[in-house]
C-alpha atoms as an extended CHARMM CRD file, in Angstrom:
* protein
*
       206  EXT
         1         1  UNK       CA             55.0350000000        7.2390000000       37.8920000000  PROA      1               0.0000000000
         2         2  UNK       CA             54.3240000000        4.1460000000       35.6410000000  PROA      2               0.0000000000
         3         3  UNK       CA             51.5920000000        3.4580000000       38.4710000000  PROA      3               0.0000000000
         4         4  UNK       CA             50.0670000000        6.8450000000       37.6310000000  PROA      4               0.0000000000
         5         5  UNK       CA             50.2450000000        6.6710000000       34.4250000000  PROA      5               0.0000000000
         6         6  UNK       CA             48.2340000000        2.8260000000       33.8240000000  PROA      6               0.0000000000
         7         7  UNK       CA             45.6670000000        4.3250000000       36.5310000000  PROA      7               0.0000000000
         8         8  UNK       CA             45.0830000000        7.3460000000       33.9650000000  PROA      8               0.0000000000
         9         9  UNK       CA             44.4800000000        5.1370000000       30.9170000000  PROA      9               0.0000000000
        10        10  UNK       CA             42.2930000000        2.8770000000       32.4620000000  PROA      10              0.0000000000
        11        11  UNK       CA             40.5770000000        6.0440000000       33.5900000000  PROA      11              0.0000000000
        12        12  UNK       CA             40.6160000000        7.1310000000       30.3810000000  PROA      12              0.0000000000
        13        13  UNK       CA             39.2230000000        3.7250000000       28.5430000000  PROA      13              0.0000000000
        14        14  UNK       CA             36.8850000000        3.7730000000       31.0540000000  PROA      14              0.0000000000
        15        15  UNK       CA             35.1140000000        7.5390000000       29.9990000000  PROA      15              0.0000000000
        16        16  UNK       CA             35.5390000000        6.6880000000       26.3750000000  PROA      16              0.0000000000
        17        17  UNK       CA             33.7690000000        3.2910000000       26.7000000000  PROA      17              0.0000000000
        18        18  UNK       CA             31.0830000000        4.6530000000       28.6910000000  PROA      18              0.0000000000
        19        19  UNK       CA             30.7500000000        7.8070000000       25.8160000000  PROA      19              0.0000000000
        20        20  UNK       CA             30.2380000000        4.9790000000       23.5580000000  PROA      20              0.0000000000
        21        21  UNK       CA             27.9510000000        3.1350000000       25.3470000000  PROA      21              0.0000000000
        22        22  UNK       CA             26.1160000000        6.5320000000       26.4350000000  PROA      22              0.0000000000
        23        23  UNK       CA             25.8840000000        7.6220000000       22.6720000000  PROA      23              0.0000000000
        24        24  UNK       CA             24.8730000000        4.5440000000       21.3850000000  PROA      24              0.0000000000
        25        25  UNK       CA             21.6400000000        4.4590000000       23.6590000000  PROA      25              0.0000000000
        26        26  UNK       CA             21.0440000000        7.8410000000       22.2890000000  PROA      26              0.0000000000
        27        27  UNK       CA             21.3110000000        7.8210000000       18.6260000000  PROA      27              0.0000000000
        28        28  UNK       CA             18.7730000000        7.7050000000       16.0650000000  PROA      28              0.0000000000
        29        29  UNK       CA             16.7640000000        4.8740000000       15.2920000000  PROA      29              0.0000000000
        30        30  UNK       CA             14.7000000000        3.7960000000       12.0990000000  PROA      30              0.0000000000
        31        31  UNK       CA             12.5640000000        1.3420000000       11.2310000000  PROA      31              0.0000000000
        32        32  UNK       CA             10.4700000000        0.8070000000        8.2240000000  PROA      32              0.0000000000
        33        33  UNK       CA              6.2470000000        0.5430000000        8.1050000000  PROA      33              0.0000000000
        34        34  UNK       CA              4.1960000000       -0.1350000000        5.4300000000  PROA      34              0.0000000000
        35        35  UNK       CA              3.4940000000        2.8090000000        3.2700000000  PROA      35              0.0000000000
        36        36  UNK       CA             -0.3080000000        2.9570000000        4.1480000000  PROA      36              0.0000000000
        37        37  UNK       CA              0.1620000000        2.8930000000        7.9290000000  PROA      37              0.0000000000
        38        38  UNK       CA             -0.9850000000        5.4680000000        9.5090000000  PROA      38              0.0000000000
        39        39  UNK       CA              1.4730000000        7.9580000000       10.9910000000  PROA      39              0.0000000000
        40        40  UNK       CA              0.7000000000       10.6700000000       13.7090000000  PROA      40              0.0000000000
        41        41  UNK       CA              3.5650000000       12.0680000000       15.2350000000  PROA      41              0.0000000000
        42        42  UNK       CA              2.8390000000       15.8020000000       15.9040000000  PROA      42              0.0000000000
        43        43  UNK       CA             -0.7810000000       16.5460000000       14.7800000000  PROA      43              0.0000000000
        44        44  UNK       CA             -0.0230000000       18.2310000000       11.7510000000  PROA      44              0.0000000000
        45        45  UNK       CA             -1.2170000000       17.2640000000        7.9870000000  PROA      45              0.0000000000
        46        46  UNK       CA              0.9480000000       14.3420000000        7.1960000000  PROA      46              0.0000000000
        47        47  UNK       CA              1.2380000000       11.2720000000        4.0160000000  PROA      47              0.0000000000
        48        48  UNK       CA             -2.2350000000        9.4350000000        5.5380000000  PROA      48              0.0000000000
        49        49  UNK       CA             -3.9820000000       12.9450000000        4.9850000000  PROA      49              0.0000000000
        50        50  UNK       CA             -2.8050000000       13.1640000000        1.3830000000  PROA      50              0.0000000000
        51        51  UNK       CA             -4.2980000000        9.7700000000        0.5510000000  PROA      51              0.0000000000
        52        52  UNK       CA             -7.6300000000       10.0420000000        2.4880000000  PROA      52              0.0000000000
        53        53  UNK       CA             -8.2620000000       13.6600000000        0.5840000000  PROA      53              0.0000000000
        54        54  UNK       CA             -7.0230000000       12.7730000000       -2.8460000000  PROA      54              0.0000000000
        55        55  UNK       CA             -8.9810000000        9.2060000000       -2.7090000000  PROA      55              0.0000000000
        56        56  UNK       CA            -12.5290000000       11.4120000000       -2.0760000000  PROA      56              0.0000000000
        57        57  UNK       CA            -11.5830000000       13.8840000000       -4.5770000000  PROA      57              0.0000000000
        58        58  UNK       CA            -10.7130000000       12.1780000000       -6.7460000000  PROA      58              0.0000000000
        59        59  UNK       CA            -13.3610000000        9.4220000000       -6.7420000000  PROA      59              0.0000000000
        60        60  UNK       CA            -16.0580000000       12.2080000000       -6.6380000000  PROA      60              0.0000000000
        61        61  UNK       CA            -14.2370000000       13.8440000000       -9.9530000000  PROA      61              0.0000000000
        62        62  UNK       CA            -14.0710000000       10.6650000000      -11.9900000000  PROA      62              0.0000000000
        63        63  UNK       CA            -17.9880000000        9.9200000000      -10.9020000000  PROA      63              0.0000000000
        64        64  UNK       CA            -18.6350000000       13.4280000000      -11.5680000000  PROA      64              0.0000000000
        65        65  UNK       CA            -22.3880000000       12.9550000000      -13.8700000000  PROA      65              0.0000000000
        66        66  UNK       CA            -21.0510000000       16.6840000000      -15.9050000000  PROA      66              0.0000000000
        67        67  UNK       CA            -17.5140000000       15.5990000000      -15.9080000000  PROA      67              0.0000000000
        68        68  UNK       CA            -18.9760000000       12.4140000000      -17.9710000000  PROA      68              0.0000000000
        69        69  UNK       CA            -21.5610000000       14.5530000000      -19.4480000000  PROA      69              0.0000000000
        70        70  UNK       CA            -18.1340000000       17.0100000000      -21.3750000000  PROA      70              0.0000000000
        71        71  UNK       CA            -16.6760000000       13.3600000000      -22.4940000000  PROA      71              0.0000000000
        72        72  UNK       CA            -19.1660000000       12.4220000000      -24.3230000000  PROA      72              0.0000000000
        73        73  UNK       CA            -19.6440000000       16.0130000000      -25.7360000000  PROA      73              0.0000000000
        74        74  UNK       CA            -16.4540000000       16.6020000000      -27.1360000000  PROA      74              0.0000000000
        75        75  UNK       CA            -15.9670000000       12.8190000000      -28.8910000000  PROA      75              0.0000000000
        76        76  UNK       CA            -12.0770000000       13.2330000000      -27.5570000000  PROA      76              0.0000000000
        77        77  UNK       CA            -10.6150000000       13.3620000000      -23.9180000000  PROA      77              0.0000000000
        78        78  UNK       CA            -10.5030000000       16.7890000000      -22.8290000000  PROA      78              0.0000000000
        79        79  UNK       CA             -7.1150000000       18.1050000000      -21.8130000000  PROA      79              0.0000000000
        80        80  UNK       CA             -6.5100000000       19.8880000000      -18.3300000000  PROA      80              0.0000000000
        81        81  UNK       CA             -4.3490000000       22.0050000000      -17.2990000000  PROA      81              0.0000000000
        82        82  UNK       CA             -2.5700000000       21.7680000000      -13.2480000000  PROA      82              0.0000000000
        83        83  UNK       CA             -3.0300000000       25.3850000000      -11.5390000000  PROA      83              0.0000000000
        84        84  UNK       CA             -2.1900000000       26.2520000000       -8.5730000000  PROA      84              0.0000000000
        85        85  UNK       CA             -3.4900000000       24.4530000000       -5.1550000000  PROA      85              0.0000000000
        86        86  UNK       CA             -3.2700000000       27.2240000000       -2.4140000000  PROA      86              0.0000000000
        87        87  UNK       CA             -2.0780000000       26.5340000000        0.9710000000  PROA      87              0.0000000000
        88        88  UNK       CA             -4.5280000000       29.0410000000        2.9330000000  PROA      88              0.0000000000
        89        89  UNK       CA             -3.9030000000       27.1290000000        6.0850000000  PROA      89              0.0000000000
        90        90  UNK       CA             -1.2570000000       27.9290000000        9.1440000000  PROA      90              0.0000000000
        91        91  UNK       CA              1.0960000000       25.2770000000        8.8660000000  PROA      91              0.0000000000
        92        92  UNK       CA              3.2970000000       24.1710000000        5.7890000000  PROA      92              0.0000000000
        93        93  UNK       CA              1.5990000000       22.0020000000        3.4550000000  PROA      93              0.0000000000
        94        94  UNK       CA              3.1810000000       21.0250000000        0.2100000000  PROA      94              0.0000000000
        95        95  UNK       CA              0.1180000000       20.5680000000       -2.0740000000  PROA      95              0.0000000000
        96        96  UNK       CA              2.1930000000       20.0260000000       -5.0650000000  PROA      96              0.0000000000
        97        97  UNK       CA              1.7720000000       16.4160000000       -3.6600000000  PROA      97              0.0000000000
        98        98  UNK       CA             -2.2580000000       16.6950000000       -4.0440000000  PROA      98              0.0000000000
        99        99  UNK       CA             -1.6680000000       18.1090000000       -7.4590000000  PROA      99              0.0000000000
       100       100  UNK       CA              0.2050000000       15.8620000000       -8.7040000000  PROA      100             0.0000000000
       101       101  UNK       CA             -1.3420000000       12.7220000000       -7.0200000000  PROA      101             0.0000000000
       102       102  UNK       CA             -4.9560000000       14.4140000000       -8.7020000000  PROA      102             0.0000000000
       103       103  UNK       CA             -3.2710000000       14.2640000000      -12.0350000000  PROA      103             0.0000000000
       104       104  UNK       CA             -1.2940000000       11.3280000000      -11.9750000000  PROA      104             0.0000000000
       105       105  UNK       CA             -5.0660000000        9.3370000000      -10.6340000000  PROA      105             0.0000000000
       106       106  UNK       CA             -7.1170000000       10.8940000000      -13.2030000000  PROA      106             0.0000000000
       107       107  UNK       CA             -4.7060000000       10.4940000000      -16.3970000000  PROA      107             0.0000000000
       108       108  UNK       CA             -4.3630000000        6.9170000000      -15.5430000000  PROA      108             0.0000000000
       109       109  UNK       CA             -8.1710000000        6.6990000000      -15.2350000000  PROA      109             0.0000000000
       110       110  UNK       CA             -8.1690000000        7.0490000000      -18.9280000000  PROA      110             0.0000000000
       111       111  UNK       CA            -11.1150000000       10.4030000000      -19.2380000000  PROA      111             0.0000000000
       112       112  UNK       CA             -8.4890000000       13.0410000000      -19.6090000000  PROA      112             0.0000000000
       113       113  UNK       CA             -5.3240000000       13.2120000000      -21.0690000000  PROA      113             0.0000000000
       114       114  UNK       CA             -3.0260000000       16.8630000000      -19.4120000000  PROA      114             0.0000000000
       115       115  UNK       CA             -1.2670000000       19.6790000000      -21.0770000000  PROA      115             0.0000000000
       116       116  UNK       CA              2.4340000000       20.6330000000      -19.3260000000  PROA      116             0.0000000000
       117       117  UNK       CA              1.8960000000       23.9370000000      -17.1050000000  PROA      117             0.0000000000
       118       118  UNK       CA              4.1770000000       25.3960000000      -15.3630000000  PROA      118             0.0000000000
       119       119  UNK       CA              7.8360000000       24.6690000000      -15.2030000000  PROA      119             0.0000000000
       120       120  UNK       CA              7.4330000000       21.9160000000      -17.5070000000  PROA      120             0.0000000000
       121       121  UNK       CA              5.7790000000       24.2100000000      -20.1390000000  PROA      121             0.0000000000
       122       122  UNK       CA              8.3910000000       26.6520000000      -19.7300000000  PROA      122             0.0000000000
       123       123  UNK       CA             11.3720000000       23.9520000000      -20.5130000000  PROA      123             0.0000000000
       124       124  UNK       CA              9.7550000000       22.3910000000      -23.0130000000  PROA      124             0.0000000000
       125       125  UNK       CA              8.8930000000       25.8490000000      -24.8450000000  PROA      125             0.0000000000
       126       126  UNK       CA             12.5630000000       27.0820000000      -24.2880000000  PROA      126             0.0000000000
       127       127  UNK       CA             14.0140000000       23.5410000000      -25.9910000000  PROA      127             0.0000000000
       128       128  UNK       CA             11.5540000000       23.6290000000      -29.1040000000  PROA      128             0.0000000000
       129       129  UNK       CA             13.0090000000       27.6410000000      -29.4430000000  PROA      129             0.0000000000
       130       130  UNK       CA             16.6600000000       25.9910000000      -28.8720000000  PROA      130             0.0000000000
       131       131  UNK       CA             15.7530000000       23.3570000000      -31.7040000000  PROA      131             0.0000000000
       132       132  UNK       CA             15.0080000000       26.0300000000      -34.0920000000  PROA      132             0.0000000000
       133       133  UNK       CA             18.7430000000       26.9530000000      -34.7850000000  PROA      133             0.0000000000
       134       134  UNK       CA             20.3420000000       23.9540000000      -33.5050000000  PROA      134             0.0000000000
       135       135  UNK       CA             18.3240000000       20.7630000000      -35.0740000000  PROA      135             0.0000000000
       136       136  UNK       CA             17.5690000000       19.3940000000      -38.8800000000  PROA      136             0.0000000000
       137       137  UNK       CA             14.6230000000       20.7370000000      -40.0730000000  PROA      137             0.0000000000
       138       138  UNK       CA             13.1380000000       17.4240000000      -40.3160000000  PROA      138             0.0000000000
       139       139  UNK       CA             13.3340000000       16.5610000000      -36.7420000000  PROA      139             0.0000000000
       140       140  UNK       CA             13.1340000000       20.2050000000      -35.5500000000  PROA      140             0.0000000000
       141       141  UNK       CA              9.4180000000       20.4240000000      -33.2650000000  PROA      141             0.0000000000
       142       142  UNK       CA              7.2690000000       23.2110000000      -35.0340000000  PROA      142             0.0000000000
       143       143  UNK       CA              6.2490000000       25.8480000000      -33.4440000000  PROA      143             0.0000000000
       144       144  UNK       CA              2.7180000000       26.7560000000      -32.6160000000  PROA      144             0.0000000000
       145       145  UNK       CA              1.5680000000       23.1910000000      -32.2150000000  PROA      145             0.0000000000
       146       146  UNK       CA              0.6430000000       23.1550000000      -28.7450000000  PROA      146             0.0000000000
       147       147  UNK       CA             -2.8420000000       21.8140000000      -27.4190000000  PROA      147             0.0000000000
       148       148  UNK       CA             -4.6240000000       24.2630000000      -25.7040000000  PROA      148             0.0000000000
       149       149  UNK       CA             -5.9310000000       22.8700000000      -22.6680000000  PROA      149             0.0000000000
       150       150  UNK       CA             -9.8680000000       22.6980000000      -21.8760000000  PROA      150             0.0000000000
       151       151  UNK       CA             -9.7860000000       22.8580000000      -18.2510000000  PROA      151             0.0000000000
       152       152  UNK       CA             -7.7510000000       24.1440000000      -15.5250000000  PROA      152             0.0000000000
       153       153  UNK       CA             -7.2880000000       21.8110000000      -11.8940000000  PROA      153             0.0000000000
       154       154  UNK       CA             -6.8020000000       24.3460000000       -8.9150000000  PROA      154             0.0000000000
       155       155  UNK       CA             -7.7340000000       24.1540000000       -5.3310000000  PROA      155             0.0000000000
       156       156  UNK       CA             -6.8910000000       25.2440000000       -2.0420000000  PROA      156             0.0000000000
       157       157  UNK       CA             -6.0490000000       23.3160000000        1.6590000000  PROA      157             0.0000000000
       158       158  UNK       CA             -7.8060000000       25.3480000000        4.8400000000  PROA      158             0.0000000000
       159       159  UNK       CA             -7.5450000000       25.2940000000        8.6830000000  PROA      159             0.0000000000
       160       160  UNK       CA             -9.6780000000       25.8620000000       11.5580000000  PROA      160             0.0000000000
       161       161  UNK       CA             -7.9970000000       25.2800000000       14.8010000000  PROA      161             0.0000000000
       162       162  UNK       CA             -9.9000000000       25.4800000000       18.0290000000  PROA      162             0.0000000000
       163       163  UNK       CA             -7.2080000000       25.9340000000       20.8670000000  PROA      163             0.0000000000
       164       164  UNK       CA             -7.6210000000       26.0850000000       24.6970000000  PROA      164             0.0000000000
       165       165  UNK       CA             -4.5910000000       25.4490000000       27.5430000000  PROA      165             0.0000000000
       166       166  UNK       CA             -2.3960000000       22.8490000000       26.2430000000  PROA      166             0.0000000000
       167       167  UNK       CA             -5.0790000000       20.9200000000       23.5600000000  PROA      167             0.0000000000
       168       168  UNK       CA             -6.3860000000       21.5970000000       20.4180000000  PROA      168             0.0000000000
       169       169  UNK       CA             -8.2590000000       20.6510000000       17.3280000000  PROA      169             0.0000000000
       170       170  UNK       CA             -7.5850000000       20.9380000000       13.6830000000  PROA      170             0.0000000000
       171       171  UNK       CA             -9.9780000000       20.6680000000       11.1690000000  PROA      171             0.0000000000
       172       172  UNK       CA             -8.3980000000       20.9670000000        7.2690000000  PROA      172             0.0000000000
       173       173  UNK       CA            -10.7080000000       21.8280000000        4.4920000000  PROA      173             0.0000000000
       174       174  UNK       CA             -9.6220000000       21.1280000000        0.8740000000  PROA      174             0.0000000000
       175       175  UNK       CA            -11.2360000000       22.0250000000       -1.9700000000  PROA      175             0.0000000000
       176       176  UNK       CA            -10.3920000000       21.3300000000       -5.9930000000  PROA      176             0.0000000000
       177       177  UNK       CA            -12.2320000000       22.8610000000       -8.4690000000  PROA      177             0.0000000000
       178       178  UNK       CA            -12.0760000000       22.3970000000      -12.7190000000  PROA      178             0.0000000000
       179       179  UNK       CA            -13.0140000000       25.7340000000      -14.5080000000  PROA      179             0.0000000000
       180       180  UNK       CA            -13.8750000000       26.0390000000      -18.7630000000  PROA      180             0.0000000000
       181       181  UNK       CA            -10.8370000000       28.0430000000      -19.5820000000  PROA      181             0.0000000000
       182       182  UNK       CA            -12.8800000000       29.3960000000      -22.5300000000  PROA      182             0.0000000000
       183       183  UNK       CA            -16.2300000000       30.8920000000      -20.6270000000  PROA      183             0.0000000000
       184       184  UNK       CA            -14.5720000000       30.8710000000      -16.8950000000  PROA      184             0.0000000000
       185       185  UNK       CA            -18.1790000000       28.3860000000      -15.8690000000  PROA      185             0.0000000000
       186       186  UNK       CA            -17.1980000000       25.5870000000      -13.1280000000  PROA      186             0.0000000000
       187       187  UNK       CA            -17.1210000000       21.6060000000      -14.7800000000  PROA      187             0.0000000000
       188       188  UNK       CA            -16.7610000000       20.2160000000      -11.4390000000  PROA      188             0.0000000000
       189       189  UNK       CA            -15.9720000000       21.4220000000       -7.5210000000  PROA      189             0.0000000000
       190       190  UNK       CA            -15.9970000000       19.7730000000       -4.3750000000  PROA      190             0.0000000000
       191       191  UNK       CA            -14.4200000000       20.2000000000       -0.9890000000  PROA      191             0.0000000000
       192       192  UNK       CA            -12.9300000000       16.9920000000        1.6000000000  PROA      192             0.0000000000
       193       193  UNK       CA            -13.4400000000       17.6130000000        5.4780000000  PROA      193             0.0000000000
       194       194  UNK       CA            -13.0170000000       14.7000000000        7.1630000000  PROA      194             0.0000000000
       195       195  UNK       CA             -9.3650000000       15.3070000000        8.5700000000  PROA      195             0.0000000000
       196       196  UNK       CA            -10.3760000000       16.2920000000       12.2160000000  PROA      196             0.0000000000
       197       197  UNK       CA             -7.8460000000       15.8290000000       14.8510000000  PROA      197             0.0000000000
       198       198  UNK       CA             -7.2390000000       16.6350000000       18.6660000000  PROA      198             0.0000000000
       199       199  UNK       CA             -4.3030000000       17.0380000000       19.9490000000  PROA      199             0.0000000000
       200       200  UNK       CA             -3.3320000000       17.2530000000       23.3580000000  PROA      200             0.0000000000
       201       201  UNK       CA             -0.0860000000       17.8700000000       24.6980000000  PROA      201             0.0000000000
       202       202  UNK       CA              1.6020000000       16.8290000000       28.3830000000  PROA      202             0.0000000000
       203       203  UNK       CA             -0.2780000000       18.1700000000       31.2170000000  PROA      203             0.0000000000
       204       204  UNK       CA             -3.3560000000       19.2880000000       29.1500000000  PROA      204             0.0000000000
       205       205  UNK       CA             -6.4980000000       18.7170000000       30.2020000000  PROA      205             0.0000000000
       206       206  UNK       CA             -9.4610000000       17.9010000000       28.0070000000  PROA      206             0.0000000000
């Protein structure tokens, strides 16, 4: 009996060591690149996209002859105003993260400054209501004060997949675009095409 029972733990130790051993050759691994390496694990639009887009559009904005042209029109920065960048394409793209790398480029670059759109409009609007009945008069924000913005930002991200058997190639077209919110005319527009990948999968043939 006592033979049976130290064959059964060490039967026992044995399957949990090798669970162990099994898992631990299994689990998840990370390691940590440098932020500008480029990544392509599955094909799809991805950080190194982002960056290659928003560095063109950007660029071409900024260098924009009319862009410069408004500056030194209106003696001030003009103010923009973030719309909405569509995703028209068939995969899920978060282009809050072109917005807002646009914006964050081009106020830094000095030419424009940006009114709050948005969310950010909404909350700020809602506290300067709030401070109305609940702060001094002296350090209450007045109403009516806002600066009306002389541009809007919007744009749109595009696919065109070619497909046969088990490969395929996606092409992603995004565009950005600054409208005169006054007359509806177009400052500046311009679209970035050079993401262009083929992907093939096991067993495909190309």
């Amino acid at each position: 009996m006592k033979y049976s029972t130290k064959l059964f733990l060490a039967g026992l130790s044995f399957c949990l060591a090798s669970f162990f051993a099994l898992s631990s050759c299994v689990s998840t691994k990370v390691s940590r690149v440098d932020s500008s390496t480029q990544t392509d694990l599955s094909g799809y639009w991805n950080d190194t996209d982002v960056r290659i887009v928003c560095d063109t559009l950007i660029k071409d904005c900024l260098e924009s002859p009319r862009v410069k042209q408004v500056i030194a029109q209106k003696g001030r920065l003009p103010v923009i105003l973030i719309g909405r960048f569509r995703n028209d394409s068939d995969e899920h793209i978060d282009t809050s993260i072109i917005s807002k790398t646009m914006e964050i480029a081009i106020f830094n670059s000095g030419l424009a400054d940006f009114a709050a759109g948005g969310d950010t409009r909404t909350e700020l609007r809602a506290e300067r209501q709030d401070q109305q009945g609940n702060a001094s008069e002296a350090t209450a924000a007045a109403l009516g004060n806002e600066t009306g913005a002389d541009f809007l930002l919007t744009g749109s991200v595009k696919t065109i997949v070619d497909q046969e058997r088990g490969a395929s190639t996606r092409t992603y077209f995004v565009s950005a675009e600054m409208s005169n919110i006054e007359n509806n005319t177009r400052l500046w527009m311009d679209q970035n095409s050079e993401i262009k990948k083929i992907i093939k999968r096991p067993g495909a043939k190309l």
